[in-house]
C-alpha positions in Angstrom: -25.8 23.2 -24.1 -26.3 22.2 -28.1 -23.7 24.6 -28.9 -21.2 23.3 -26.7 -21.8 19.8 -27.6 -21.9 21.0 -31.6 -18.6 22.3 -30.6 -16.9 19.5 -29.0 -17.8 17.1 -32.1 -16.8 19.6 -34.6 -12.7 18.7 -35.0 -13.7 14.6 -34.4 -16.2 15.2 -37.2 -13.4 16.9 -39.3 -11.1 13.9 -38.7 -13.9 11.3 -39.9 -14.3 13.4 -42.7 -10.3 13.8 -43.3 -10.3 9.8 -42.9 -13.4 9.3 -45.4 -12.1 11.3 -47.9 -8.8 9.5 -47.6 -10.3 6.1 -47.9 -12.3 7.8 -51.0 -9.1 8.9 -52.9 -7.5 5.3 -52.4 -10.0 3.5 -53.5 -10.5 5.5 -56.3 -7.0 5.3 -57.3 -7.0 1.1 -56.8 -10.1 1.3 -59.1 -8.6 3.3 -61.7 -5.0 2.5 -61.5 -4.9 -1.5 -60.6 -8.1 -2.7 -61.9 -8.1 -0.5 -65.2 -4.6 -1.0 -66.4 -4.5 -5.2 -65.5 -7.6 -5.8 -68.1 -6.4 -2.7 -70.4 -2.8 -4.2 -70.3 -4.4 -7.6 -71.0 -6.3 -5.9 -74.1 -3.8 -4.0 -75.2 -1.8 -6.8 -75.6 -4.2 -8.9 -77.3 -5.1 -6.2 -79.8 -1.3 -5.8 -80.3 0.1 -9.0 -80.5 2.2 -8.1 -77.8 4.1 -4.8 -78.9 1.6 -2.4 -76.8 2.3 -1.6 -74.0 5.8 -2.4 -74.2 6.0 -2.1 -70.2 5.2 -5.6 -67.9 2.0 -5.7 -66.7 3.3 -4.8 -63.3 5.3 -1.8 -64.7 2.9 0.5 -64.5 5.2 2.7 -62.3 7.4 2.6 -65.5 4.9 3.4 -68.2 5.0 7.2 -69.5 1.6 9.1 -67.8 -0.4 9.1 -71.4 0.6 5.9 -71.8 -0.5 4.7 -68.6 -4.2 6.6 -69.0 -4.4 5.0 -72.3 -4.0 2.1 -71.2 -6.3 2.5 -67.5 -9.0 4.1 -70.0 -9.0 1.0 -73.1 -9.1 -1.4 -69.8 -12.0 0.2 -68.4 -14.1 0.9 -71.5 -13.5 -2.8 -72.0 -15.0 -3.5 -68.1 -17.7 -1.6 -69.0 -19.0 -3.0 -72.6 -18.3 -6.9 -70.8 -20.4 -6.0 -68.7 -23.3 -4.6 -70.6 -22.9 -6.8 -72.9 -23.1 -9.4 -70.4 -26.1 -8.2 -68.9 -27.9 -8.2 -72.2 -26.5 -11.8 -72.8 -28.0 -13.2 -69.9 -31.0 -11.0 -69.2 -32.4 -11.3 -72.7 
């Protein structure tokens, strides 16, 4: 009787999993891609005086691939040390 049931919720359990993994890799990308190149743009900027990155900050579709990481990875360093430092501030 286990085995049937272990059967019959076999393929619904691979399509939760299909679906979890799915909802895994998008947010994952929105983290990375939306969240990490809007502050890293913004910093960039900053840093630059306005000459890097020379796409709009909603051109990330435009922006060369290295570019684009360069940018996600500056913009999510940066999350990271505000936050620590952040922490530090107000925790003493």
């Amino acid at each position: 009787m286990e085995e049937e049931a272990s059967a019959l919720l076999k393929p619904v359990a691979r399509i939760i999993l299909t679906v979890a993994k799915s909802l895994l890799w998008l947010s994952w990308e929105l983290i990375i891609q939306t969240i990490g190149w809007s502050i890293g743009w913004v910093v960039c900027r900053l840093v630059s005086f306005g000459t890097f990155p020379k796409e709009r900050v909603s051109g990330i579709d435009d922006a060369l691939w290295f570019v684009a990481l360069i940018v996600e990875i500056i913009g999510l360093v940066f999350l990271v040390c505000m936050v620590n430092w952040l922490n530090g501030f107000v925790n003493g």
